[in-house]
C-alpha angles and dihedrals in degrees: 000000000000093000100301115130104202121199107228089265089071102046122066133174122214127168117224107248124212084253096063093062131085133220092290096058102257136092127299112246081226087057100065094061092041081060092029085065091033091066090045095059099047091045082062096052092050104048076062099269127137132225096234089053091058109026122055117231098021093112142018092226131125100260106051103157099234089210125103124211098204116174121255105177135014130170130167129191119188127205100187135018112265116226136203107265099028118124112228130184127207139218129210118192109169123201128189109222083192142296101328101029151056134168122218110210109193122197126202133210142185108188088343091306116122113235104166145017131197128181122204120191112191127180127206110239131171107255091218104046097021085231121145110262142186108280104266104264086246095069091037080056088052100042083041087059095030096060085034088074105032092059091040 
């Protein structure tokens, strides 16, 4: 896996349903950043992070982060045409870009070869005033660990 050694929060497996695919039989564009953030979120939660300490308005609990993670930039290349029934994994390497942003670049691969690519550039804004703001200490903790052990 080009030298990158993930812990197993950082690779994931999924299996392309028949309602990923479009009319031609592969998978929907669409398709590969619902499962790019798919695999981000449950990276987080793996790595031992909840969904109320990273997304505002997920619980009524003290400790909402108050702090939002939009999207502000996204972009996807494929080398091959995705099926319904093949088993992908999926490869998560993070990358803070500096204190109010990372980017989450997913790789995809079908038997080691890779087949897909997304990049997903967030920004750390607060929820209330929509300002830029300093990443929450929970997601510095994950890219901390993240670039930890890709560059172990």
């Amino acid at each position: 896996m080009s030298g990158i050694k993930p812990k197993t929060w950082l690779l994931l497996q999924r299996t392309v349903r028949f309602g990923d695919t479009d009319a031609a039989g592969v998978m929907h564009f669409a398709n590969l950043f619902r499962w790019s953030h798919e695999a981000w979120e449950e990276s987080l939660y793996s790595f031992g992070l909840s969904a109320h300490e990273i997304f505002p308005g997920c619980s009524d609990k003290v400790g909402d982060p108050g702090v939002a993670l939009p999207v502000l930039h996204a972009h996807a290349d494929f080398w091959s045409p995705l099926k319904a029934g093949e088993v992908l994994f999926v490869e998560l390497i993070p990358h803070r870009l500096d204190k109010d942003s990372f980017q989450v670049k997913s790789r995809f691969k079908r038997d080691q070869v890779e087949v897909a690519q997304s990049l997903i550039h967030h920004v750390s804004i607060n929820a209330k005033t929509r300002q830029r703001c300093a990443l929450p200490r929970c997601i510095d903790l994950w890219l901390e660990a993240s670039s930890a052990t890709i560059n172990s």
